[in-house]
C-alpha positions in Angstrom: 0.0 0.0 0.0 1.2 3.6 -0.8 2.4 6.3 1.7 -0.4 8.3 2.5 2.0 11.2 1.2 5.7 10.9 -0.2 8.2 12.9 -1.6 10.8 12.1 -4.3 13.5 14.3 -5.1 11.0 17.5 -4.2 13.4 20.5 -4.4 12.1 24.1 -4.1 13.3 26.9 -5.1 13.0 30.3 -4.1 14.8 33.6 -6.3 17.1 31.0 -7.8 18.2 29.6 -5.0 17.2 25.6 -3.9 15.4 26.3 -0.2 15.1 22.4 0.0 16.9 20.1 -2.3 16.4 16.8 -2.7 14.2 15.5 -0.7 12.8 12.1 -0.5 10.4 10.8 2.7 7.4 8.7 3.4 4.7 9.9 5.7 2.8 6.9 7.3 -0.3 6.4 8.6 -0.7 6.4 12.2 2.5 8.3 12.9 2.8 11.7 14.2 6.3 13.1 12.8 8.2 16.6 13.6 10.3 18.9 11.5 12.7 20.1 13.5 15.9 22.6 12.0 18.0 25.8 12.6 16.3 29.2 10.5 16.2 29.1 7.5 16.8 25.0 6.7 13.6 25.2 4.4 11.0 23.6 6.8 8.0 25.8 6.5 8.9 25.4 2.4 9.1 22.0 2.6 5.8 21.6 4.0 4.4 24.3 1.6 5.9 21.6 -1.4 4.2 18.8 0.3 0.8 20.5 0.8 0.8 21.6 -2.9 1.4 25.4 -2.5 4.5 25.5 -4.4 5.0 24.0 -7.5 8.2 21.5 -7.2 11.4 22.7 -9.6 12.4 19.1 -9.4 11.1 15.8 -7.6 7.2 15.3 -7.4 4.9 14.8 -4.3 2.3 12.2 -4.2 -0.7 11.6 -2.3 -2.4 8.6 -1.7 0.0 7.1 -5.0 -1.1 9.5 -7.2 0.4 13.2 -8.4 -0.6 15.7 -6.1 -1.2 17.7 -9.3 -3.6 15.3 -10.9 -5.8 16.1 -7.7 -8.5 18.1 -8.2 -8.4 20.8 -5.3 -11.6 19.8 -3.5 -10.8 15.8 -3.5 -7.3 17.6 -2.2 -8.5 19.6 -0.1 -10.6 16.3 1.5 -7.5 14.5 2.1 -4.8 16.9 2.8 -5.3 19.3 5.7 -3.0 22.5 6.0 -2.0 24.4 8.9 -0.2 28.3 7.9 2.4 29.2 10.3 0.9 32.8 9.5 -2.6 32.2 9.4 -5.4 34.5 8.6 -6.5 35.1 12.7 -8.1 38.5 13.0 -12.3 39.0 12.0 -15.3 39.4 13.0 -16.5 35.6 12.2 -17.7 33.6 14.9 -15.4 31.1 16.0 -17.9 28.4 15.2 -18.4 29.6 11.4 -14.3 29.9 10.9 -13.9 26.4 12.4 -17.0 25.6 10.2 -14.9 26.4 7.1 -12.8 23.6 7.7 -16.0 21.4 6.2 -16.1 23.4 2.6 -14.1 21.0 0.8 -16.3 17.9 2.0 -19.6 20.3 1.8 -19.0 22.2 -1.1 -18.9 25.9 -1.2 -22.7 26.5 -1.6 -23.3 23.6 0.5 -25.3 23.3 3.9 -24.0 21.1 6.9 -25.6 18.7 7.8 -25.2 16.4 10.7 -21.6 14.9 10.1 -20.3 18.6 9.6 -21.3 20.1 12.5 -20.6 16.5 14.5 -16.7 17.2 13.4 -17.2 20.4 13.8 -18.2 20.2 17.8 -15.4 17.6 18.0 -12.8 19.7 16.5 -13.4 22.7 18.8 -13.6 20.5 22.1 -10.1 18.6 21.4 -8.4 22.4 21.0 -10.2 23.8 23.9 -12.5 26.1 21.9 -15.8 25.3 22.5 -16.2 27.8 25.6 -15.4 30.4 23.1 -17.7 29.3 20.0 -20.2 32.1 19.8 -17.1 34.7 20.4 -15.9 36.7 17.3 -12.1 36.2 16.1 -10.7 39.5 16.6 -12.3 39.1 20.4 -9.5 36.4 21.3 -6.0 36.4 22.6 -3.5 35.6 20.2 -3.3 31.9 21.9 -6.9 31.5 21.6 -6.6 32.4 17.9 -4.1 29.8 17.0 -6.3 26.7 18.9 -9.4 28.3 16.7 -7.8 27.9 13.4 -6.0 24.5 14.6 -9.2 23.5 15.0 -10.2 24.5 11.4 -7.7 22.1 10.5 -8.6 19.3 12.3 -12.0 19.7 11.4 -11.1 18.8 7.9 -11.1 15.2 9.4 -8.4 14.5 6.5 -6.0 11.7 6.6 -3.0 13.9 6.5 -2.3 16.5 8.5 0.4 19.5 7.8 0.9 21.5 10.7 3.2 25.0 10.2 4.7 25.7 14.0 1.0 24.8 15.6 2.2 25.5 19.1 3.0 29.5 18.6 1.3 31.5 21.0 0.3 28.3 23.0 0.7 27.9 26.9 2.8 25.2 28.0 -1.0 23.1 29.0 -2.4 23.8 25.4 1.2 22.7 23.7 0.7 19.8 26.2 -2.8 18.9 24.4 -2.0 20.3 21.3 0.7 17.1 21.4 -1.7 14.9 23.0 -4.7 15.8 19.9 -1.7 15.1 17.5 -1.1 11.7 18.6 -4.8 10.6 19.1 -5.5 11.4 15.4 -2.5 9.4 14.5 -3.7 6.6 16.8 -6.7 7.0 15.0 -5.1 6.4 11.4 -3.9 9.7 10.3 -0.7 10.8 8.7 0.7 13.6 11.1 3.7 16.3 9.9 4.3 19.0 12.3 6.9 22.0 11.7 8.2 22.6 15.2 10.6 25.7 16.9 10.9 23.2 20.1 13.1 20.6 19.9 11.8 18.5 23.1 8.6 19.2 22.3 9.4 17.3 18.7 11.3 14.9 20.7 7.8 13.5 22.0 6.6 12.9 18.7 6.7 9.0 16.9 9.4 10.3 14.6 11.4 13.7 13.7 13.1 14.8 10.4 16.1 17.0 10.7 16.9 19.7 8.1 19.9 21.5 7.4 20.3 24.2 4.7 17.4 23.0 2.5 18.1 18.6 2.7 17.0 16.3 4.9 19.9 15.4 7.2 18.6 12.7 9.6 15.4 11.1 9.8 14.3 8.5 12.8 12.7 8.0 16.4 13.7 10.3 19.3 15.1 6.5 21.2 17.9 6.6 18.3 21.4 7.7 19.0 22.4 9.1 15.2 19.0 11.0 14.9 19.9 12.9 18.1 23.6 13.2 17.3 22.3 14.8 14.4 20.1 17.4 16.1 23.4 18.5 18.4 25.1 18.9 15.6 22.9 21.0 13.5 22.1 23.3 16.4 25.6 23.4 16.7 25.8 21.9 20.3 23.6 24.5 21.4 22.2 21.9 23.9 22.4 18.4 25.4 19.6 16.0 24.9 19.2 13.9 28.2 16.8 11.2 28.7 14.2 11.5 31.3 12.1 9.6 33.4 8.4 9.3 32.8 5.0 7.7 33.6 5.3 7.3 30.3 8.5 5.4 29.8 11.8 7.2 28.5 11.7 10.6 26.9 14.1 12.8 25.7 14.7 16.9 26.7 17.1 19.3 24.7 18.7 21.1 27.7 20.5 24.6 26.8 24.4 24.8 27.4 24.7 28.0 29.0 
């Protein structure tokens, strides 16, 4: 069976200049994965290639087997939610309606939901915390309460892959802490999960983490093995330590600053 999305050869460029190069992965289903890089390694563009908002110089991206070209945007759109590291979060829409637009491409633009929609719809804003704020506008919310709104946009989408630009900015340590939680649940539950992320222990808790470097894809593997965390030191340029630590959970892992 195919990758639920794959990558072969994808290079982007940007002014002339390859932001990512080369690239070959394989996103699997029920796996949550990080991206996880210095500025400026080409993550965010990366995951604009694999969502289908740049065109690939080189390489192609498939979903589900097939071109992501030869997709027509709504059957797209169905199977390929997209998360904007600078998303549209000001408005006066309720929060409902803008977490309601995450059901267009399985509604169609003129539409009406019916019971399924607003069913993900209630389920989306209660696994990002949002419910107690559905009848609020927008431009009413904190910048933190923003971000879980349009997250929840995302997840209402119900797609099976998911492509997350940092989702945790502007989150409180307790919402990163069920923003993680959500993201493994839906992978549990079968989805294909690719998260940008500034926090390198927070990627550490994910299933697997991909590490760039000036536009490739440098390492590639669980947080438990040895090279892939060698290979984080290294391209953070031993900025930190990663230490295991003991949880209720069993063994993580924790990037700890070298001051």
């Amino acid at each position: 069976m195919d990758a639920p999305l794959q990558s072969r050869g994808l290079t982007l460029r940007l002014g002339g200049r390859a932001v990512v190069e080369d690239v070959t992965l394989e996103l699997q289903a029920r796996q949550w994965a990080a991206i996880v890089g210095p500025n400026g390694a080409g993550k965010s563009t990366l995951l604009q290639g694999l969502a289908g908002l740049r065109p690939a110089d080189g390489g192609e991206v498939r979903l589900q087997g097939r071109p992501l070209a030869d997709w027509p945007p709504r059957e797209r759109a169905q199977r390929l939610a997209w998360l904007a590291q600078q998303g549209q979060s000001d408005g006066e829409l309720l929060v409902r309606d803008v977490v309601r637009l995450g059901r267009l491409p399985r509604q169609g633009l003129f539409g009406a939901p019916d019971a399924a929609d607003e069913a993900a719809v209630a389920r989306a804003l209660v696994e990002t915390e949002s419910a107690p704020h559905a009848e609020r506008r927008l431009n009413e919310l904190s910048g933190g309460e923003r971000q879980r709104v349009l997250l929840a946009r995302a997840l209402a989408v119900e797609a099976p892959v998911l492509l997350l630009d940092e989702p945790t900015t502007h989150l409180d340590a307790p919402h990163q802490r069920a923003l993680l939680r959500g993201l493994a649940a839906r992978a549990r539950d079968g989805a294909a999960v690719l998260a940008v992320l500034h926090d390198v222990t927070l990627a550490l808790a994910a299933d697997r983490v991909l590490v760039m470097d000036r536009g490739r894809l440098v390492a590639d593997g669980a947080p438990s093995d040895a090279a892939l965390r060698a290979a984080l030191v290294a391209v953070f340029e031993g900025a930190f330590s990663i230490e295991p630590v003991a949880s209720a959970q069993g063994l993580r892992w924790a990037a700890l600053p070298l001051l």
